[in-house]
C-alpha positions in Angstrom: 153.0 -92.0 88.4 152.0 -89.2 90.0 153.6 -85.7 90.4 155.3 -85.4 94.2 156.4 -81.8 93.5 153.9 -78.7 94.0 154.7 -78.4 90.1 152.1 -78.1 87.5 152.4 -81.0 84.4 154.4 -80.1 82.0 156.4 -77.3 83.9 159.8 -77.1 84.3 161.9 -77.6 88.1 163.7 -74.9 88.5 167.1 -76.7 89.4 170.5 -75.6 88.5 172.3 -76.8 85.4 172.3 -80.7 85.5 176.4 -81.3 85.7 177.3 -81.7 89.2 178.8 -78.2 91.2 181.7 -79.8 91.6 182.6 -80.4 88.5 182.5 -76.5 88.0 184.6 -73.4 88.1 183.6 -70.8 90.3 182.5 -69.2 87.3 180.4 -71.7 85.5 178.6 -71.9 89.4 177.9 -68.1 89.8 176.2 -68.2 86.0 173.9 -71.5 87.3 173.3 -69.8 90.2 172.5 -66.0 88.2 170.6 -68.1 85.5 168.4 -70.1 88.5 167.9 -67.1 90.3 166.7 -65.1 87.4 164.2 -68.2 86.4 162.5 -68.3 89.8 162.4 -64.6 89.6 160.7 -64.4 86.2 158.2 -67.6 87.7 157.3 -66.2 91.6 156.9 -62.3 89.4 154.1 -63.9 87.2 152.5 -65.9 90.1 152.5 -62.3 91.9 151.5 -60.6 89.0 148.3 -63.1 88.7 147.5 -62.7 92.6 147.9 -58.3 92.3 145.7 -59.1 89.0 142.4 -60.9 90.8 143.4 -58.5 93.9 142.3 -55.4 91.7 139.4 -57.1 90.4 138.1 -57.8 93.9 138.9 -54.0 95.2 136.2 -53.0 92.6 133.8 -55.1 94.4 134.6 -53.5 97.6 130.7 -51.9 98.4 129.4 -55.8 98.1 132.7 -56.8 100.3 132.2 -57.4 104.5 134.6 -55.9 106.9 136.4 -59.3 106.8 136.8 -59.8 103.1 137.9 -55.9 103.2 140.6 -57.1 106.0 141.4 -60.0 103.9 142.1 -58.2 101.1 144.3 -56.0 102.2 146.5 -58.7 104.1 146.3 -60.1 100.2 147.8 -56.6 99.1 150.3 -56.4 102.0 151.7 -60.2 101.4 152.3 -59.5 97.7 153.9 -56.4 98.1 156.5 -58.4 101.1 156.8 -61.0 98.1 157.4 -58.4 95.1 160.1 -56.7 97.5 161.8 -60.2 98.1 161.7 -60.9 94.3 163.7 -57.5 93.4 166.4 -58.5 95.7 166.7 -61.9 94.6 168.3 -60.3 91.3 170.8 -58.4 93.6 172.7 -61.6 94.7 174.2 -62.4 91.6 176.0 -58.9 91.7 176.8 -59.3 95.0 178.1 -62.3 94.8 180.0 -61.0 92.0 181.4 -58.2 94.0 179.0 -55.3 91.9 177.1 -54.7 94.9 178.3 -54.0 98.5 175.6 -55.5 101.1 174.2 -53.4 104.2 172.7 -54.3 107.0 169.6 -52.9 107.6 167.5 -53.7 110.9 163.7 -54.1 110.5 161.0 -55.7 112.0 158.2 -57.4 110.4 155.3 -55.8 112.8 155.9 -53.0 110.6 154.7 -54.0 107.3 
């Protein structure tokens, strides 16, 4: 049968524990939620870690790069530097969902990255 999910054989889905969420206590549903969080955290950092990895390897190159692979590049480094930020505030939602943290709102605009 083959594999519907963008998954890799053999690697886990990151889903929640398998009891229902109803059948849980606020408490047992903020730890699933922490553990899930921190899994998909762990996973996306080694995916970014990989992409940072090749994108060092190909700034070596950069006298036998073009202009375009230059620009490309550097969109590479820009995107993965978006992601890496996204990743470290993932692990901020479990503390402030637990009260730890206070949220702020902070305007931005993504023309600016």
């Amino acid at each position: 049968m083959p594999n519907k999910s963008n998954r890799q054989d053999g690697e886990p889905a990151l889903e929640p524990d398998s009891q229902p969420e109803r059948d849980n206590t606020p408490e047992e549903t903020a730890k699933s939620k922490a553990r899930l969080i921190a899994k998909a955290n762990h996973d996306l950092r080694g995916s970014i870690q990989v992409i940072l990895t090749w994108t060092v390897i190909l700034e070596r190159q950069l006298d036998e790069l073009g202009v375009q692979d230059r620009r490309a590049l550097e969109a590479i480094k820009r995107a993965t530097s978006r992601m890496t930020s996204i990743v470290e505030e993932m692990l901020v939602i479990p503390e402030t969902d637990a009260g730890a943290v206070e949220a702020t709102r902070v305007e931005s605009d993504p023309e600016d990255t």
